[in-house]
LUMVO-935244 format. One record per residue (C-alpha): residue in three letters; x, y, z. Coordinates in nm, 3 decimals, decimal comma. Layout:
<rs>
gutor xx yy zz
ala X Y Z
...
</rs>
This chain:
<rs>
gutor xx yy zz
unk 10,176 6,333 3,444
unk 10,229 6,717 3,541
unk 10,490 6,886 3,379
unk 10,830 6,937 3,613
unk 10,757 6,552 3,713
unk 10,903 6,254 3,635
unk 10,899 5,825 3,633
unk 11,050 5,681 3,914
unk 11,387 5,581 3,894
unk 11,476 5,359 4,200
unk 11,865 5,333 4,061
unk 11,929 5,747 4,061
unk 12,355 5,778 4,122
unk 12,264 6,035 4,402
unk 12,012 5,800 4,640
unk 12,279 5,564 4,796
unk 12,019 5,546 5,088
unk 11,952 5,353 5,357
unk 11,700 5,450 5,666
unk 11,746 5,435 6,084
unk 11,449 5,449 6,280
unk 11,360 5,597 6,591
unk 11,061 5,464 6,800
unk 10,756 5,707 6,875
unk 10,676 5,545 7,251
unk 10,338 5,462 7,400
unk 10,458 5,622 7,769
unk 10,153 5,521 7,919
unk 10,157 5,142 7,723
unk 10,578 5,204 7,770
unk 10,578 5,077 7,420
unk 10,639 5,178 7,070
unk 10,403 5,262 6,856
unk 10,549 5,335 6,555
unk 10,906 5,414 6,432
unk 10,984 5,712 6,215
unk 11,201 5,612 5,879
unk 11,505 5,878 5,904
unk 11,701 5,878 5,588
unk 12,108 5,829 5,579
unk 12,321 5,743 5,385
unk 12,430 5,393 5,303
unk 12,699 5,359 5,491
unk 12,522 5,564 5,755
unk 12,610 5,932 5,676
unk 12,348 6,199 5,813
unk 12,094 6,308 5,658
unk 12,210 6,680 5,576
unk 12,484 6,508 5,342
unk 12,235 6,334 5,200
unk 11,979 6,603 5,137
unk 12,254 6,848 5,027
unk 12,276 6,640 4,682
unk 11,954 6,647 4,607
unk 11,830 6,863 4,303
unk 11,491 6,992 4,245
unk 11,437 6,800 3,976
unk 11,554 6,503 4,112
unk 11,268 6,599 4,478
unk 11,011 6,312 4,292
unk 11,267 6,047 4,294
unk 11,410 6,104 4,658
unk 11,040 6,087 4,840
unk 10,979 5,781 4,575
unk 11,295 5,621 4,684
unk 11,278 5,700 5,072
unk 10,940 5,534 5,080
unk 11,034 5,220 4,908
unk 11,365 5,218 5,152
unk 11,158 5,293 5,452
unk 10,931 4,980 5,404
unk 11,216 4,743 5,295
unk 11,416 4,865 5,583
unk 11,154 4,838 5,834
unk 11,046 4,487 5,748
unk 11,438 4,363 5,727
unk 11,509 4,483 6,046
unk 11,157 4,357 6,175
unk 10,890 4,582 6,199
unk 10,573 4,313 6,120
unk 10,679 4,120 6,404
unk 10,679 4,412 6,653
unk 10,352 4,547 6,597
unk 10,417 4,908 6,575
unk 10,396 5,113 6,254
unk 10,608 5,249 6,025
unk 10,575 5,657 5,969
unk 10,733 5,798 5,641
unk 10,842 6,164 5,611
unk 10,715 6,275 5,253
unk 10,681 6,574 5,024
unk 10,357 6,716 4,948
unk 10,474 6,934 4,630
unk 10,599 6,619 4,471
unk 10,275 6,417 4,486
unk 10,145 6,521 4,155
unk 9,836 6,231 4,204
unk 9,816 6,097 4,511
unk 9,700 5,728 4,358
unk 9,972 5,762 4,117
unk 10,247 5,852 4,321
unk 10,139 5,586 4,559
unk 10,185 5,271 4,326
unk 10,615 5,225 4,411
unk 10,516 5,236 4,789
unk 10,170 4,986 4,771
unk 10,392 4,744 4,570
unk 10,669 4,762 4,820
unk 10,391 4,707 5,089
unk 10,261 4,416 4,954
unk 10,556 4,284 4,825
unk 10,615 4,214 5,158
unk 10,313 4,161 5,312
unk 10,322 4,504 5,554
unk 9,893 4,603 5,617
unk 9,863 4,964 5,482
unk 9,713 5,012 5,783
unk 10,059 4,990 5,928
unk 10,178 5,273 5,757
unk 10,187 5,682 5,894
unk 10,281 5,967 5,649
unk 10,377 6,228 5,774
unk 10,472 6,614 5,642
unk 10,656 6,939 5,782
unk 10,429 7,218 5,873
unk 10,740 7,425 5,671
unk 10,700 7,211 5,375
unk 10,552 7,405 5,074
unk 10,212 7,305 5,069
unk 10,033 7,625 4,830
unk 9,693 7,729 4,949
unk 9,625 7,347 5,116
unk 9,374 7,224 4,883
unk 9,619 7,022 4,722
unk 9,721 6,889 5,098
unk 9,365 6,852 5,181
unk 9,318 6,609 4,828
unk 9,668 6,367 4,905
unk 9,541 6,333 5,271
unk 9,207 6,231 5,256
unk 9,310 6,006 4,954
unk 9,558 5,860 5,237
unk 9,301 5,802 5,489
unk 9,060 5,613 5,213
unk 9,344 5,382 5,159
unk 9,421 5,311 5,549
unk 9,718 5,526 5,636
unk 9,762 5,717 5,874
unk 9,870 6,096 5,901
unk 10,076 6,305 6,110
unk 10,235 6,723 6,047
unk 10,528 6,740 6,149
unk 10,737 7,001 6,343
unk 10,447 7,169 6,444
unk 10,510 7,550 6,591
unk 10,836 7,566 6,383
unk 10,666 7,709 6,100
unk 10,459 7,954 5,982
unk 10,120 7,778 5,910
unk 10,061 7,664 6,282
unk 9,642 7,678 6,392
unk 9,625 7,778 5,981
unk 9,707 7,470 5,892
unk 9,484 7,288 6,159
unk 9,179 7,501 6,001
unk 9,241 7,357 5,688
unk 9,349 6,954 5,674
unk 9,283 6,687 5,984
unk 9,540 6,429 6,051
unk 9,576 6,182 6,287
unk 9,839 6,286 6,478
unk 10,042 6,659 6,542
unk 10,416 6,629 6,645
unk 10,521 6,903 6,847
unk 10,897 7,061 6,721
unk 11,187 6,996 6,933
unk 11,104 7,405 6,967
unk 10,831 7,364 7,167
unk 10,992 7,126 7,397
unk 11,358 7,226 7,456
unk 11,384 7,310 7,792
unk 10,995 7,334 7,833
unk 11,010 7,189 8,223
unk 11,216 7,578 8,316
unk 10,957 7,778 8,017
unk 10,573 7,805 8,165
unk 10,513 8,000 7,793
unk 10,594 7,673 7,654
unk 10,415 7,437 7,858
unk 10,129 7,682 7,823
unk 10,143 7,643 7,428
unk 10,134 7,275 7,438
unk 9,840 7,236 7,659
unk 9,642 7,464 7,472
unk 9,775 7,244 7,171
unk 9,699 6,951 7,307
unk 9,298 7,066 7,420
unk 9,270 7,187 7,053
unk 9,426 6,799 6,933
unk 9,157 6,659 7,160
unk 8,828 6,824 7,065
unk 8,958 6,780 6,694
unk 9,015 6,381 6,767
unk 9,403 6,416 6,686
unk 9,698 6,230 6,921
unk 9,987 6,459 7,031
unk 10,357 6,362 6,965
unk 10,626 6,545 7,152
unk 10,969 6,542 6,922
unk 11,318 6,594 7,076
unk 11,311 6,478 7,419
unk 11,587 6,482 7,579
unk 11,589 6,544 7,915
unk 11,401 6,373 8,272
unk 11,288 6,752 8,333
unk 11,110 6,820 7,921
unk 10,958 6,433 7,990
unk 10,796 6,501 8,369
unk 10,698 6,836 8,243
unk 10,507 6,668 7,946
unk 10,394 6,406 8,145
unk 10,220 6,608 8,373
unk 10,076 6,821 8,052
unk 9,906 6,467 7,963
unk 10,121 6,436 7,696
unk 10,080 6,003 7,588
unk 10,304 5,980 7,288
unk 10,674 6,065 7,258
unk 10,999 6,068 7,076
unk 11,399 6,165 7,131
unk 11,707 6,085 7,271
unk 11,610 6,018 7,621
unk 11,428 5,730 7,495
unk 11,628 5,632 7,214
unk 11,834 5,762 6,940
unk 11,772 5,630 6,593
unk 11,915 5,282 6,505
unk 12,109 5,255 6,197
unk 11,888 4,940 6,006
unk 11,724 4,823 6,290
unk 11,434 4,913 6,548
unk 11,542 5,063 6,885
unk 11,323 4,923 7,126
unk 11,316 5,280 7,384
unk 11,343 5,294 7,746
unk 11,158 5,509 7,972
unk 11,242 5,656 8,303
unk 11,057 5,474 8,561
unk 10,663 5,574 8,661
unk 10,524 5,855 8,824
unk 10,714 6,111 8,661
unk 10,942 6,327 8,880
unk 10,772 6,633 9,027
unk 10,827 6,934 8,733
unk 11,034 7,222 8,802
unk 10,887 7,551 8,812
</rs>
């Protein structure tokens, strides 16, 4: 094991956690596709309190713990029966060996008989991921196994089309950013199409985060955005799966 890192201890005093889950919707299917683990506390508390208590030394445990929780959750609350998949938020600079680091959550997995094919992992373009090589190694180890990838918050940080040059992933959510109020912001919508022709030739899906509004989803809709996720379709469920709702088909004409 690398130095700073340590065992996994499932019982730390500071992970009371549980995990809510919001869906990631299919607009064209109007389905979910997956449902992103969000972590709280266990008696619901947000996820800033939560993070707040969480040392740097104690970083290897949390993303251990949160993955395990994620899957347990999920499956409780009845993911295997809905078909969708299960995406887990996770931090590259604590995955000192990708196979290593991976045993907790493939026990969990088959434990209770979730396909790792139904899992997504995803990371935040503004985590600390070093020069990307080590990115690069834990991702394609993640595809060989069957999961799928996704960054995260993409266009809130400072990687952006860097980051695209260096690791593939299945899937690139777009930051709430990028999206806020993107049906009145033609510099926006202009981003995200030239995101989403990139996505294409590259063979990666396009998630748009934080939607919240009729206007940001008929704007996105007309963008050819498939894949979505926010408050207008659902907030995330404490321990169980939201099922979404969409407005109703053809989108509204977008504003100018």
């Amino acid at each position: 094991m690398q130095p700073g890192y340590r065992s996994f201890c499932p019982d730390h005093p500071a992970f009371a956690i549980a995990m809510a889950f919001q869906p990631i919707m299919d607009v064209e299917a109007r389905r979910p596709i997956a449902y992103e683990a969000l972590v709280r506390g266990s008696k619901g508390e947000c996820a800033t309190d939560i993070l707040a208590r969480i040392q740097a030394e104690d970083r290897y445990d949390f993303d251990q713990q949160c993955r395990v929780a994620a899957i347990e959750g999920a499956v409780a609350a009845g993911l295997r029966e809905s078909g969708a998949r299960l995406s887990i938020n996770f931090f590259p600079d604590t995955v000192y060996s990708p196979l290593a680091c991976l045993e907790p959550t493939l026990d969990a997995a088959r434990r209770l008989n979730l396909p790792y094919d139904r899992l997504i992992f995803e990371f935040s373009e503004q985590a600390n991921i070093g020069d990307g090589e080590h990115l690069k190694i834990i991702l394609e180890a993640y595809h060989c196994m069957g999961f799928g990838t996704a960054i995260d918050d993409f266009g809130a940080g400072h990687a952006g089309l860097t980051l695209l040059g260096q690791v593939r992933t299945d899937y690139i959510k777009l930051d709430m950013a990028l999206i806020r109020g993107i049906d009145q912001a033609m510099p926006r919508r202009m981003i995200v199409e030239g995101v989403m022709r990139i996505a294409d030739k590259m063979g990666m899906a396009v998630i748009a985060e934080g939607v919240e509004t009729i206007g940001e989803y008929d704007a996105l809709r007309a963008l050819g955005v498939r894949y979505m996720q926010g408050y207008l379709i659902a907030r995330p469920g404490f321990r169980c799966l939201p099922p979404g709702q969409l407005p109703e088909e053809p989108a509204r004409a977008v504003s100018a």
